[in-house]
C-alpha positions in Angstrom: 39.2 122.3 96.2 37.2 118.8 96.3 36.5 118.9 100.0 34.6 122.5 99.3 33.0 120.9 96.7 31.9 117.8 98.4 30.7 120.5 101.3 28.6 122.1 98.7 27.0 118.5 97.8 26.2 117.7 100.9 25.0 121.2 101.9 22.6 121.7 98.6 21.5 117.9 98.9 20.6 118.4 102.6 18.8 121.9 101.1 16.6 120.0 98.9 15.7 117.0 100.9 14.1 119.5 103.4 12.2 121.5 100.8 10.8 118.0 99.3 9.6 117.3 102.5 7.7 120.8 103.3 4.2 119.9 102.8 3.5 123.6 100.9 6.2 122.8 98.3 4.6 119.0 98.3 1.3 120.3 97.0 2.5 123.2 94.8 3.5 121.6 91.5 5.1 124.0 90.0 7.7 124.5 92.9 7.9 120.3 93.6 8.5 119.3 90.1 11.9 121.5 89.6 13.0 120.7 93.1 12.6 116.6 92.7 14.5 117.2 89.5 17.6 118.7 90.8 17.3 116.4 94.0 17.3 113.1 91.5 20.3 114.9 89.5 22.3 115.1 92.6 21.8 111.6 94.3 24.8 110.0 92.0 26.8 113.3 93.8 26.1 112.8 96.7 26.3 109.4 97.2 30.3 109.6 95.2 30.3 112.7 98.2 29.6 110.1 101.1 31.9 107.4 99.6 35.0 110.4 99.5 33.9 111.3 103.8 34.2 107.5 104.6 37.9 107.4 102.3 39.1 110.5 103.9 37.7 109.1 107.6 39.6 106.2 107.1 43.0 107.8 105.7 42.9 110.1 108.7 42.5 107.3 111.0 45.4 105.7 109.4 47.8 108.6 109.1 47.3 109.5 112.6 48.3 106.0 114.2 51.4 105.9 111.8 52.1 109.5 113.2 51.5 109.0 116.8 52.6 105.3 117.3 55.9 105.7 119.4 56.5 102.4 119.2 52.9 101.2 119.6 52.4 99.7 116.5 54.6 96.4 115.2 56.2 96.3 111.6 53.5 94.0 110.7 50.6 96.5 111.9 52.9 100.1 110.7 52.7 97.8 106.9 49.0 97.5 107.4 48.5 100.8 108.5 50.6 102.0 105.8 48.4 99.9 102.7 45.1 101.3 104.2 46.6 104.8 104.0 47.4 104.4 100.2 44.4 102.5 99.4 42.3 105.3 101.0 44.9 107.9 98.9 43.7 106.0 95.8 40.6 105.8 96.5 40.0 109.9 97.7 41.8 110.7 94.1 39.4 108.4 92.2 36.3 109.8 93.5 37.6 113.2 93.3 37.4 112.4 89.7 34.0 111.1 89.5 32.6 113.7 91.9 33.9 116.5 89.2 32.4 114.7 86.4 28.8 114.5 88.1 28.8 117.7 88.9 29.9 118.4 85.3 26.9 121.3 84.3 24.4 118.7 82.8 22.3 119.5 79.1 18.9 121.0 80.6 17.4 118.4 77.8 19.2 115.1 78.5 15.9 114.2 80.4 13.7 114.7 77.8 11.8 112.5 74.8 13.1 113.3 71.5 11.7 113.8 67.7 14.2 112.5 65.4 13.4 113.2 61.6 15.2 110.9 58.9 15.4 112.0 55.4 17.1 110.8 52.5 20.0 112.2 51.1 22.2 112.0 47.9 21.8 108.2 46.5 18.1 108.3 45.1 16.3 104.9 45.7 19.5 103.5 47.9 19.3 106.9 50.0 15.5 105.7 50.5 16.0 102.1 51.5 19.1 103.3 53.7 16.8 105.6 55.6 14.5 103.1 55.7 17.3 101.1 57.7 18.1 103.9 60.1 14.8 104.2 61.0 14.9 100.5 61.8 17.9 100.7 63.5 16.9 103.2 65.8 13.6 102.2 66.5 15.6 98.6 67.4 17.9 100.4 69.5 15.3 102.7 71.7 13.6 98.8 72.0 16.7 97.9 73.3 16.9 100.6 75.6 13.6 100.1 77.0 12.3 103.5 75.5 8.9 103.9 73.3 9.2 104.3 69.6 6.3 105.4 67.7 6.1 106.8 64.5 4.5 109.9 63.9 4.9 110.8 59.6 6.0 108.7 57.1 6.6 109.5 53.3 7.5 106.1 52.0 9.6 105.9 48.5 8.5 104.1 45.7 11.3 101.5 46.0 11.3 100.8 49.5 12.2 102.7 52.5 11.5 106.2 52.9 11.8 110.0 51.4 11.2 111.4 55.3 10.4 109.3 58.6 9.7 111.0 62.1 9.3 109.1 64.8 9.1 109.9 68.8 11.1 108.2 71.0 10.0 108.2 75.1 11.4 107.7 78.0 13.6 109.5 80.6 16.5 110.4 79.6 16.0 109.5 75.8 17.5 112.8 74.8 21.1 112.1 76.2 20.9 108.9 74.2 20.2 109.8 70.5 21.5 113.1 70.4 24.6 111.9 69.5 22.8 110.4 66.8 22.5 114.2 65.0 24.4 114.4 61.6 25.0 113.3 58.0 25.1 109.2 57.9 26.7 107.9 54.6 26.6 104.0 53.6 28.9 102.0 51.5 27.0 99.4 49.4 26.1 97.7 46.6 22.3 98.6 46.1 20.2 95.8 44.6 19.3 97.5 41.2 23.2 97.8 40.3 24.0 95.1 37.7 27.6 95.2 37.7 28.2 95.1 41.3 29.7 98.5 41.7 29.8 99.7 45.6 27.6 103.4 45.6 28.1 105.9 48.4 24.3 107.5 49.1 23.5 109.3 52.6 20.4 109.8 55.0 20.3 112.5 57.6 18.9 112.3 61.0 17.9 115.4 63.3 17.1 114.6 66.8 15.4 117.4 68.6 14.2 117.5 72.4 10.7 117.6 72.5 9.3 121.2 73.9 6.4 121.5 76.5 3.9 124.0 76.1 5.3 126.3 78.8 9.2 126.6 76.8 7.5 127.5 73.6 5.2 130.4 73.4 3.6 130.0 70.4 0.7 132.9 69.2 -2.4 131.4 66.8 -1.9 134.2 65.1 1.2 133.5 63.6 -0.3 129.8 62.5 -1.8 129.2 59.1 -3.3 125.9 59.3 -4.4 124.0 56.1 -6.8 120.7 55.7 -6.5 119.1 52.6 -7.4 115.1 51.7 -4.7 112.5 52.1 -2.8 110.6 49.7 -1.0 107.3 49.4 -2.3 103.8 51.1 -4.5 103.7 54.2 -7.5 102.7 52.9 -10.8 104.3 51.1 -11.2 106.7 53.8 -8.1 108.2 53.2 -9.3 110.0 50.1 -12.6 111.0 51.0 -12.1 113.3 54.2 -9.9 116.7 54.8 -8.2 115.0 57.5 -4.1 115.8 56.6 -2.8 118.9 58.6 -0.2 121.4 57.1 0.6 124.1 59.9 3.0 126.6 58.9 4.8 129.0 61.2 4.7 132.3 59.5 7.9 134.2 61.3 10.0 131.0 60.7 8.5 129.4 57.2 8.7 126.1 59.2 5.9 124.0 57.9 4.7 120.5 58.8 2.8 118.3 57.1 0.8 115.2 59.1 -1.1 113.1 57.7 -1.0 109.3 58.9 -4.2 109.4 61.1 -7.5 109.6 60.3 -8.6 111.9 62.4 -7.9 115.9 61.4 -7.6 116.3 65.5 -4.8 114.0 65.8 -2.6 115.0 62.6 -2.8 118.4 64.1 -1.9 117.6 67.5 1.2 115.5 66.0 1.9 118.4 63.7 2.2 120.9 66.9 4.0 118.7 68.8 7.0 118.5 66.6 6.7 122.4 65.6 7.5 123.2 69.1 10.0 121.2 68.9 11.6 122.4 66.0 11.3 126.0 67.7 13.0 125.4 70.4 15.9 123.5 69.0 15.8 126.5 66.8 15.8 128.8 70.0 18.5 126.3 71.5 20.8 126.7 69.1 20.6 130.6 68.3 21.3 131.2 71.7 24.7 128.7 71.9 25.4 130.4 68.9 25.9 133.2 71.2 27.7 132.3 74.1 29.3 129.0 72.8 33.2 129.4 71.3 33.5 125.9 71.0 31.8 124.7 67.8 31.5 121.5 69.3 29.6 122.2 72.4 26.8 123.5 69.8 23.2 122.4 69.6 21.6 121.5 66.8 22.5 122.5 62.6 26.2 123.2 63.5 27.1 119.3 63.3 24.8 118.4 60.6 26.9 118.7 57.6 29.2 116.8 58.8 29.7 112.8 57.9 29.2 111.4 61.7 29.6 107.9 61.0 29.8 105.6 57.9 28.3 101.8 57.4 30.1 100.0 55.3 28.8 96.8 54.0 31.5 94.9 51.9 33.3 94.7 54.6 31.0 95.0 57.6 32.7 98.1 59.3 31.0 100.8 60.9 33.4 103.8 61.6 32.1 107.2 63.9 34.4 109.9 62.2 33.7 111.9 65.3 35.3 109.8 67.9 37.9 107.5 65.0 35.7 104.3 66.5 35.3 101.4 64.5 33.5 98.0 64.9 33.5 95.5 62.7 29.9 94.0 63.7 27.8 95.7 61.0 25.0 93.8 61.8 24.4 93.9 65.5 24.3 98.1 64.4 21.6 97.4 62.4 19.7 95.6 64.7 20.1 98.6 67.3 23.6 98.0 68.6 24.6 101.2 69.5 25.8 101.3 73.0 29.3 101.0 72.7 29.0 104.3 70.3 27.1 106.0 73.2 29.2 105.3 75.4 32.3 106.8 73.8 30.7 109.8 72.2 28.9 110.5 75.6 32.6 110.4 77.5 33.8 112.5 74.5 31.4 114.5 75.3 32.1 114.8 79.4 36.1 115.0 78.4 34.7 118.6 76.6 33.7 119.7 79.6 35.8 118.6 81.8 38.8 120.7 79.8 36.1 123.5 79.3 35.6 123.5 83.4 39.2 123.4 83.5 39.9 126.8 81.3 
């Protein structure tokens, strides 16, 4: 079973390196782009693929001098022989492992940059300031990761932090980073208007949806209605005196965004567009896993979002993911973007899915 599926590596790596190099498919865009993709998501493949040859090679070697020695080989040399069979054994059953989980069927978005939205939950003021730290936090962590963070809306609460925050984050592969942070996040705190020190529960949800090009969402003017109107809040004295906020409303869908941070009616539109199409197509995702997914879990999108993913709590400096029974007792390395040890498990959470789901 894994030497006909490190044939197939080789054979479909070999297949694509040729094709990159065919000056017609170099200078047709639409053909290269695609092709380098799938090339860059084999190389880890192929590389485990060349590493299981040169293990098998070797155990070969080794079996056959044990089996054909007739007295050739010494006691000291059958021992050695022997140890470099195993070791090659070992080594053939561990990269079998890792070649399966490569070739594990990979989310078509994990490459992508991602919109994640932040809103405020139950809580009031604290549900405010603790989406005001998530923002923070993630923004911190995408630093950390050497992605680009930029806001893009932000409806700011009168005592601190924010009602709604949506922010881009860039970079290749951003989407198979945050995804995971999708769900209801609950915190555990005393706020700072409560007088007699009593601990209150309040929550913030994030969404993190894969940004959409132009070509995966179709979407007709005609079913646009697209509204200026003057903006509001600080920024200024021209803030009040231009139409330059942008309201676009999907008619079929009722989605509407609202942008209205920049100056310029040009640029709130183009922000408001961008993460339309992206709520679209996570819309689009997820109707069709709907479909063909019997594993809740394996679900895109509003499946996951009711649920309490992870909870911060700050009298005694725990964070727990509910998903994945992980705890840490570093509260505030979290908040300053410490999130990789959460990644980590909830992305080989994710891969054990699979794995059992390529197994059935």
């Amino acid at each position: 079973m894994i030497d006909r599926l490190v044939e197939q590596i080789e054979q479909r790596y070999r297949e694509l390196t040729e094709q990159l190099s065919d000056p017609d498919v170099i200078a047709d865009r639409e053909r290269y782009t695609p092709l380098a993709r799938d090339h860059s998501d084999l190389e880890q493949a192929h590389r485990l693929a060349e590493e299981y040859r040169r293990a098998s090679s070797d155990a070969d070697a080794a079996e056959e001098l044990l089996l054909g020695g007739d007295g050739e080989l010494g006691t000291d040399d059958r021992e050695e022989m022997q140890e470099i069979l195993n070791s090659a054994r070992r080594r053939m059953e561990e990269l079998a492992e890792d070649i399966r989980l490569a070739m594990l069927e990979k989310d078509p978005n994990d490459s992508k940059n991602v919109i994640v939205e932040i809103r405020a939950g139950t809580g009031g003021d604290e549900a405010a300031l603790f989406a005001g730290d998530l923002y923070r936090m993630l923004t911190r962590y995408a630093e950390r990761r050497g992605f680009r963070a930029e806001a893009l809306s932000q409806n700011p609460a009168d005592a601190g932090g924010f009602k709604e925050v949506t922010l881009e984050i860039k970079g290749d592969g951003a989407y198979s980073v945050f995804k995971h942070e999708a769900g209801v996040h609950r915190v555990q705190r005393v706020p700072k208007t409560e007088s007699q020190g009593r601990i209150h529960t309040s929550t913030a949800t994030v969404a993190v949806l894969p940004e959409a090009e132009d070509v995966e969402v179709e979407i007709d003017p005609g079913d646009l209605q697209v509204d200026v109107y003057r903006s509001s809040g600080p920024g200024g004295q021209s803030v009040n005196t231009t139409d330059s906020a942008v309201r676009v409303t999907h008619k079929p869908t009722g989605i509407v965004v609202s942008m209205q941070d920049e100056k310029s009616q040009l640029q709130n539109r183009d922000k408001a567009m961008r993460v339309l199409r992206a709520r679209l197509y996570e819309r689009a995702l997820t109707e069709q896993q709907q479909e063909v997914a019997a594993d809740r879990r394996a679900q895109v999108g509003s499946g996951e979002r009711s649920e309490k993913v992870r909870t911060y709590n700050f009298p005694q400096g725990r964070v727990t993911d509910h998903r994945i029974k992980l705890t840490t007792h570093d509260l505030q390395d979290v908040m300053e973007g410490g999130l990789d040890e959460f990644t980590a498990a909830l992305a080989a959470e994710e891969r054990r899915h699979k794995l059992e789901a390529q197994a059935a």
